[in-house]
C-alpha positions in Angstrom: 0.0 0.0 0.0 1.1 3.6 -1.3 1.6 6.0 1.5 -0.1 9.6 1.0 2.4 12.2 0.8 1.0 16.0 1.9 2.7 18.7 0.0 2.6 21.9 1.4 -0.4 23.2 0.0 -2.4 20.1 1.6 -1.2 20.5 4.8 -3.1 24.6 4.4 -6.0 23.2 2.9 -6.8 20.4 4.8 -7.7 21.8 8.1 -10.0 24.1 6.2 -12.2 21.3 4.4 -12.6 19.6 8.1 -13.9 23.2 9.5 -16.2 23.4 6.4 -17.3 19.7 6.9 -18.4 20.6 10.7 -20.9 23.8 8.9 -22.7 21.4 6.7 -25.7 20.7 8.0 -26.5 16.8 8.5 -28.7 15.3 5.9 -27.5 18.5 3.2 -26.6 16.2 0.5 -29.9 14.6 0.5 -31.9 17.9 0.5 -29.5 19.0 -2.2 -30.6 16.4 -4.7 -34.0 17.7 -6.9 -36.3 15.1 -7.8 -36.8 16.1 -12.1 -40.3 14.3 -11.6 -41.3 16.5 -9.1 -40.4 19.4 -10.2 -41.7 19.0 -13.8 -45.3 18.4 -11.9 -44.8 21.7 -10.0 -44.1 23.3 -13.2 -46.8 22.2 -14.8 -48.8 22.6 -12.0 -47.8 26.6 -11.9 -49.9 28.7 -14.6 -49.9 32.6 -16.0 -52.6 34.7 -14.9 -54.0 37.0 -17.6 -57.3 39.6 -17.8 -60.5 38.1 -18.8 -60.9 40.9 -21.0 -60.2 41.6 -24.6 -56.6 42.9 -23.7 -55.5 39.6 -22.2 -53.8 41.7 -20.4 -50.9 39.7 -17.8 -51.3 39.6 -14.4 -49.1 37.5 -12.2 -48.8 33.7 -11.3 -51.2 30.9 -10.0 -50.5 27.0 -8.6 -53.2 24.2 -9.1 -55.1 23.2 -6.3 -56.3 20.3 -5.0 -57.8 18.2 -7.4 -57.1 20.6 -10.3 -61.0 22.3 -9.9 -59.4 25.4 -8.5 -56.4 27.5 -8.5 -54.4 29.4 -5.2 -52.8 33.0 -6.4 -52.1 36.5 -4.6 -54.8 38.5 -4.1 -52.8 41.5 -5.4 -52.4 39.9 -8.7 -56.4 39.7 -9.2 -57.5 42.7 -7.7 -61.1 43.5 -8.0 -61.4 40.8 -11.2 -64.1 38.4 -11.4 -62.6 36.6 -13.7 -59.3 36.0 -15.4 -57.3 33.6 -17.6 -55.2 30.9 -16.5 -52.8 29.0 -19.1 -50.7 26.3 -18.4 -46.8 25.3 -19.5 -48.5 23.5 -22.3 -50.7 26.7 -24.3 -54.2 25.4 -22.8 -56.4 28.0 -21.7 -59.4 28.4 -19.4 -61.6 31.1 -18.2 -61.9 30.8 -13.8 -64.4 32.6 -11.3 -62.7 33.9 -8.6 -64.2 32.5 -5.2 -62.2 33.4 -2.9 -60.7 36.8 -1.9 -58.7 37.5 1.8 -57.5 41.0 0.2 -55.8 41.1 3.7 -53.9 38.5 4.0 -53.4 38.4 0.0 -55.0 35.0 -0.8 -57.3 34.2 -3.5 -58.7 31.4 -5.3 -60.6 30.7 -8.7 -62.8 28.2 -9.9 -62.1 26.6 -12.7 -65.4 25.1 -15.0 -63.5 21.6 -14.6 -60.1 20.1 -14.0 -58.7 20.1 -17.5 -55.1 21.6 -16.4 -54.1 19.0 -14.5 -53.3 18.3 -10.5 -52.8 20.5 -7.5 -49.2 19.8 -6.5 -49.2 17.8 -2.7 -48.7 20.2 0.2 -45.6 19.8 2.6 -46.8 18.6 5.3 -43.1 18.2 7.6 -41.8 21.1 9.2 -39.4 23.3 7.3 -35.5 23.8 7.8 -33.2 27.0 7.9 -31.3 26.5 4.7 -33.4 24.1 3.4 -33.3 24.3 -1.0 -37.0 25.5 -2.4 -37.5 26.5 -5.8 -39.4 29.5 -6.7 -41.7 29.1 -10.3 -43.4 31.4 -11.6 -43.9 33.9 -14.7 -41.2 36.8 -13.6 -41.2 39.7 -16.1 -44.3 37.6 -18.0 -41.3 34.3 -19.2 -43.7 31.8 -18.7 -43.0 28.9 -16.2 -39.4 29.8 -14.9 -37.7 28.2 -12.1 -34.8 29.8 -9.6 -33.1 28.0 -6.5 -32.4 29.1 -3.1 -32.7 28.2 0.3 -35.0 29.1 3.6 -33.5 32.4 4.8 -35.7 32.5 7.4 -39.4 30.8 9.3 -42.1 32.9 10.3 -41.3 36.3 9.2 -44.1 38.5 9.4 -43.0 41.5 7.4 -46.4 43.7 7.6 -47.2 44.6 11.2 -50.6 45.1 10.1 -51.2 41.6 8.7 -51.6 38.5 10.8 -49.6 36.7 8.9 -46.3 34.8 8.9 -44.3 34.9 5.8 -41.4 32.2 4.5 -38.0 33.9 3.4 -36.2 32.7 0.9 -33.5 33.9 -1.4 -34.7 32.0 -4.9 -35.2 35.1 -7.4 -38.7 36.3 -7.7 -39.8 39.0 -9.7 -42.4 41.1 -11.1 -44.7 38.6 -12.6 -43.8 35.8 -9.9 -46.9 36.7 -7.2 -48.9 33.9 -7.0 -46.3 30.8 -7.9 -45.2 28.0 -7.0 -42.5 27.9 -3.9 -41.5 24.2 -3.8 -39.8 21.5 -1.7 -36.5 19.4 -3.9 -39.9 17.2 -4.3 -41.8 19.3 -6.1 -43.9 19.6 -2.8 -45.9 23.2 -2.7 -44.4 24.9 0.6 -46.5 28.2 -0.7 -47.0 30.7 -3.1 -44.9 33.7 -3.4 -46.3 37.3 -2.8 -43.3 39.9 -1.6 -40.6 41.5 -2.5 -38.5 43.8 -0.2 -41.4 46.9 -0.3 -40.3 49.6 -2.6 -38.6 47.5 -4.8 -40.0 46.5 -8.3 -36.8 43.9 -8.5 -35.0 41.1 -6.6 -32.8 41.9 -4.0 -31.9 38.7 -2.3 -35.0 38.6 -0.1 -38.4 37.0 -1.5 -41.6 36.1 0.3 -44.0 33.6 0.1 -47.2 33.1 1.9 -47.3 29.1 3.9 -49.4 26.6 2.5 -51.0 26.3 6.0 -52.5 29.5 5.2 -53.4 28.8 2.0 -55.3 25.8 3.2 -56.9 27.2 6.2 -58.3 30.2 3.9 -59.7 27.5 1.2 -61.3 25.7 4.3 -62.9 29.0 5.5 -61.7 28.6 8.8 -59.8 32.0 9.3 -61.4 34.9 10.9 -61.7 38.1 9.4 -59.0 40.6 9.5 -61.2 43.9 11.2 -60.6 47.3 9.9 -59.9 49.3 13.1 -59.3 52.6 12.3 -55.8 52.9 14.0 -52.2 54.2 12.9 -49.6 53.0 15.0 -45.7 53.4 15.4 -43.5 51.4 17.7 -42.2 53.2 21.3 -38.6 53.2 20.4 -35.6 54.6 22.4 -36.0 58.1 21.8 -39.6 58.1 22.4 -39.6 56.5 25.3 -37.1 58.5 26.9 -39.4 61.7 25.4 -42.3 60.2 27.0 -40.4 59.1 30.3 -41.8 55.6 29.8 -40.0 52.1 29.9 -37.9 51.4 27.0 -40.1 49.8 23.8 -43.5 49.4 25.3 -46.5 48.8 23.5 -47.2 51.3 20.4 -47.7 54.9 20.2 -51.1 56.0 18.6 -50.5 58.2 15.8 -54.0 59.2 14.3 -57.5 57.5 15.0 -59.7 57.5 11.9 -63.2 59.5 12.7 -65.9 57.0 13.4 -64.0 53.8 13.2 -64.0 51.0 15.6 -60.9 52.5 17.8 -62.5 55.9 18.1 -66.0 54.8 18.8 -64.1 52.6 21.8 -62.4 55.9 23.0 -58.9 55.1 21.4 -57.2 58.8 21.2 -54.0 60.0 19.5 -51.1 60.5 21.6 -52.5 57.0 24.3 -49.9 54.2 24.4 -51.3 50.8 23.4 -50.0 48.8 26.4 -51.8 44.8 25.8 -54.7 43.4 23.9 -57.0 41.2 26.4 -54.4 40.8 28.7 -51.2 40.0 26.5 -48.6 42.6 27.0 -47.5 44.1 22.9 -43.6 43.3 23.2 -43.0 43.3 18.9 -44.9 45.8 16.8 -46.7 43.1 14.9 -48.4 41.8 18.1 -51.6 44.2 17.7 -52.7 42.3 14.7 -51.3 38.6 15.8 -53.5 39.3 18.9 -56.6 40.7 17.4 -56.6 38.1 14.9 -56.2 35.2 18.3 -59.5 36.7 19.3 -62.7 34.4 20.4 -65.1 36.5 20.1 -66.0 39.6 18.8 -64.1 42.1 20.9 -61.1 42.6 22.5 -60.1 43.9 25.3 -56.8 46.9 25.1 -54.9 48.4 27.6 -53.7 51.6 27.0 -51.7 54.6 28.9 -53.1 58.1 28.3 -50.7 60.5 30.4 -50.2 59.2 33.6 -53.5 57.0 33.5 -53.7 52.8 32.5 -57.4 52.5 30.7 -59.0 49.3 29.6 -61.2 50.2 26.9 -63.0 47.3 24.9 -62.3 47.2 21.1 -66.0 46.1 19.0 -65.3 44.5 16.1 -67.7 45.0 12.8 -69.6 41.5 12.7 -73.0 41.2 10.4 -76.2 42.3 11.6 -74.4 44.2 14.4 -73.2 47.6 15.0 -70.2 49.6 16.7 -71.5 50.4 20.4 -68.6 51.8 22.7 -68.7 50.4 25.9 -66.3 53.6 27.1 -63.5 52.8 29.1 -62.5 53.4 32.7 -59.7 54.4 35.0 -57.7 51.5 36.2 -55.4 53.4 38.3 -51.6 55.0 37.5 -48.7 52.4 35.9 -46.6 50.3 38.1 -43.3 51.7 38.9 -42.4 48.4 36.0 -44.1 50.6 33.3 -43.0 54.1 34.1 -39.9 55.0 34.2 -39.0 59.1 34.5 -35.4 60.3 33.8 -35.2 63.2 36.1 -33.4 66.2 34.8 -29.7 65.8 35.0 -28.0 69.0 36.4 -25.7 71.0 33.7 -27.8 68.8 31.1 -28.3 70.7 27.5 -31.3 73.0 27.3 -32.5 74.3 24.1 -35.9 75.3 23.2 -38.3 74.9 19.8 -37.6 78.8 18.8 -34.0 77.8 19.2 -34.4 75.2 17.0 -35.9 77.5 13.8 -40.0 76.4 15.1 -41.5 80.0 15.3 -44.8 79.2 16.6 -48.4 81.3 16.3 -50.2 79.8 19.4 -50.0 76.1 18.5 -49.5 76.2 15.1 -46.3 76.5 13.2 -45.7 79.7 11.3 -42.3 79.2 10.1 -39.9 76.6 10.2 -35.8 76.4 9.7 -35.0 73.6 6.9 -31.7 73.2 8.7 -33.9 72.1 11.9 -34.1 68.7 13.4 -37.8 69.1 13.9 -38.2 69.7 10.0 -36.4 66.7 9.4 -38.3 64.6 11.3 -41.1 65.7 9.2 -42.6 69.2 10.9 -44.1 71.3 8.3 -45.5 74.9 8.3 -49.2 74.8 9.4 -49.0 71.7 11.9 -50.9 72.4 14.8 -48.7 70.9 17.6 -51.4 69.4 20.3 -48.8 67.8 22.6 -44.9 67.8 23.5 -43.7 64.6 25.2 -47.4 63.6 25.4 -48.4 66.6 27.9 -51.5 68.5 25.8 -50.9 72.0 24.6 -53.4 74.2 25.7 -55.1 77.0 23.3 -53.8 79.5 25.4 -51.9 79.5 29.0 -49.3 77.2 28.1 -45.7 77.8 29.0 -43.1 75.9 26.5 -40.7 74.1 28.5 -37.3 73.6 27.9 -36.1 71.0 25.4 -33.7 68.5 27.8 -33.2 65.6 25.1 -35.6 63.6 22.3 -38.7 65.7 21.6 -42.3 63.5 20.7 -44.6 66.2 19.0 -48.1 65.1 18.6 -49.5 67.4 15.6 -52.4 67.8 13.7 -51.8 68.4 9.6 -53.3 70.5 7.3 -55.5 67.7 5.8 -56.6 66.8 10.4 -55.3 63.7 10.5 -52.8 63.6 13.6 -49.1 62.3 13.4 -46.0 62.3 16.0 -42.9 63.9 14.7 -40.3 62.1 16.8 -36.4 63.9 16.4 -33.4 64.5 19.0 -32.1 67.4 18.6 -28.6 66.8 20.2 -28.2 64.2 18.3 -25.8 64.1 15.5 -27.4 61.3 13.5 -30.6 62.6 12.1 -31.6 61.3 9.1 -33.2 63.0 5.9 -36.8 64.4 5.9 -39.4 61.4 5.6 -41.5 61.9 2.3 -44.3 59.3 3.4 -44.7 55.7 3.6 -42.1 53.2 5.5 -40.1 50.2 4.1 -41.4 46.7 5.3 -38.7 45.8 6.5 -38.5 48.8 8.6 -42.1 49.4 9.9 -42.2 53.0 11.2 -45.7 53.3 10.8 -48.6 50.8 11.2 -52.2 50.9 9.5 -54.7 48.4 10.8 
């Protein structure tokens, strides 16, 4: 028997393979071997979506369901249609009803007259695994039944706060034209249909979204609850507000505006209170408010809030049919636990400024002119907010002294259109960023609508 010699080189190299050895998953090689079988059914399971109309005009993607009688796509990629087109990898067309619409959670399905495109694909039924291959297919940029690899990125990402929903992140490239295909298992398995791209972008960028197939079943089953409009716009208690607001570090969510009439105003829900826990469960993430409404057993929910000094339990009425909206008020619980508040007490030699100081002239409560080099215009102040509250203390129409600015400033202010907003800024800090100019990224929720 020949013995191995190790030049130089192998002796470098060698200790490197065994480290990259120990970072391979067990069981990788098995889960990196596609079956062709099953992934030719998933394509030709996968169909383009088109208008109904004359125009034929493309729409998205769509997976066979089931039996091959109906279809799962995105909501988004029907919209308000009735009916559209479906065509499979082989030219065939049909004409399907839509049936089912969860505009919410972005789940539809349409009815096809019979099953002449074939089989639904087999759902995954096993739990998923971080890194774990998928394959996206779809119609990306309308090239009909395309396939991309990648791997599980992430489980359970829910990247809407609004939406009740957990996402599965993936890498494979989606793009415009991919919303509604297949996301598949090396099996050909359907793990879900994908819906997101990174928000404000039209184009793959490494992160892609697809909705579970457990959701996609439990929506064809009917067994999901509504998701309730409630009238609310939200924003997360970070770091500077809480320190503005002399509260404990990222609790609960800061109410921004409160629609006129809506379910949160008609249960006494103001802008400006701090939405502490729904029916008991204390909001720790910014997409608990939805998660928790959507847990609900009945038709209301209970919501602890803070509204200056003051915990309140009001009772949130959900919209259910042949009912109405009746506000059962709310009432004083008593003042937060030393746990909840937490008051930074001046600090003596401590920076002072004030908002004149910082370019806001003021005309009562409303703002007359404003500095473009200022903090507070680059948190989003504008000429003709009505400032109602500094550091969640109420400005009065007249009587009010304007105390001295000691660190992050939380403005509650009321725009020229009356909706209300909070214009959050530090002005001795040297990191403020550029002037917002509406909307937030989803991966970087600033602002939530339910």
């Amino acid at each position: 028997m020949q013995t191995l010699k190790l030049t130089r080189q192998m002796r470098y190299i060698l200790p490197f393979l065994s480290l990259l050895a120990l970072t391979i998953p067990a069981g990788a090689t098995a889960l990196c071997r596609p079956d062709q079988a099953g992934l030719k059914r998933a394509m030709a399971a996968t169909l383009v979506v088109a208008g109904a109309d004359r125009d034929r005009r493309f729409l998205g993607s769509a997976v066979l369901w089931n039996d091959g009688r109906f279809a799962v796509t995105a909501a988004h990629v029907v919209g308000e249609r009735r009916r559209v087109r479906l065509r499979n990898a082989f030219g065939l067309e049909v004409i399907a009803e839509v049936v089912i619409l969860d505009a919410a959670r972005d789940v539809a399905f349409v009815k096809l007259a019979e099953a002449i495109l074939g089989r639904g694909l087999a759902l995954r039924r096993t739990e998923l695994a971080l890194g774990e291959p998928v394959f996206a297919i779809g119609a990306p940029f309308e090239a009909d039944q395309t396939l991309t690899g990648g791997i599980i990125s992430a489980k359970g990402r829910q990247i809407d706060p609004a939406v009740p929903v957990y996402l599965i992140q993936h890498d494979a490239a989606i793009n415009v034209g991919s919303s509604g295909g297949a996301l598949v298992d090396c099996d050909g398995n359907l793990l879900g249909i994908n819906a997101e791209l990174v928000r404000n972008s039209r184009f793959y960028a490494g992160l892609s979204y697809a909705l579970p197939a457990a959701l996609l079943e439990a929506t064809f089953d009917g067994v999901l609850q509504d998701v309730p409009v409630i009238g609310l716009r939200l924003r997360p208690v970070d770091g500077m507000i809480a320190e503005a607001l002399g509260i404990a570090d990222r609790m609960g969510l800061l109410v921004d505006y409160v629609v006129p009439g809506s379910a949160a105003d008609t249960a006494g829900i103001r802008a400006g209170d701090i939405i502490l826990a729904i029916d008991g469960r204390a909001i720790q993430r910014e997409g608990d408010f939805a998660l928790f409404i959507d847990d609900r057993t009945g038709s209301q929910s209970d919501v602890t809030l803070m509204r200056g000094q003051d915990k309140f339990l009001v009772t949130l009425k959900f919209i259910i049919e042949g009912d109405s909206l009746i506000s059962s008020g709310s009432y004083v619980l008593g003042a937060p636990t030393a746990a909840l508040l937490n008051h930074v007490a001046p600090v003596p030699g401590k920076r002072c400024t004030s908002l004149k100081d910082l370019g806001v002239i003021l005309r009562g409560r409303r703002v007359s002119e404003l500095a473009p080099t200022s903090p507070a215009y680059l948190a989003g102040l504008s000429v003709g907010d009505e400032i109602l509250a500094i550091d969640g203390v109420p400005v009065g129409d007249a009587g009010f002294v304007w105390p001295e600015i000691e660190g992050p400033v939380v403005l509650l202010v009321r725009g020229a259109g009356g909706q209300t907003r909070h214009v959050v800024f530090d002005p001795f800090s040297n990191e403020q960023g550029m002037r917002p100019i509406g909307g937030a990224v989803v991966l970087d929720p600033v602002v939530i609508t339910l």
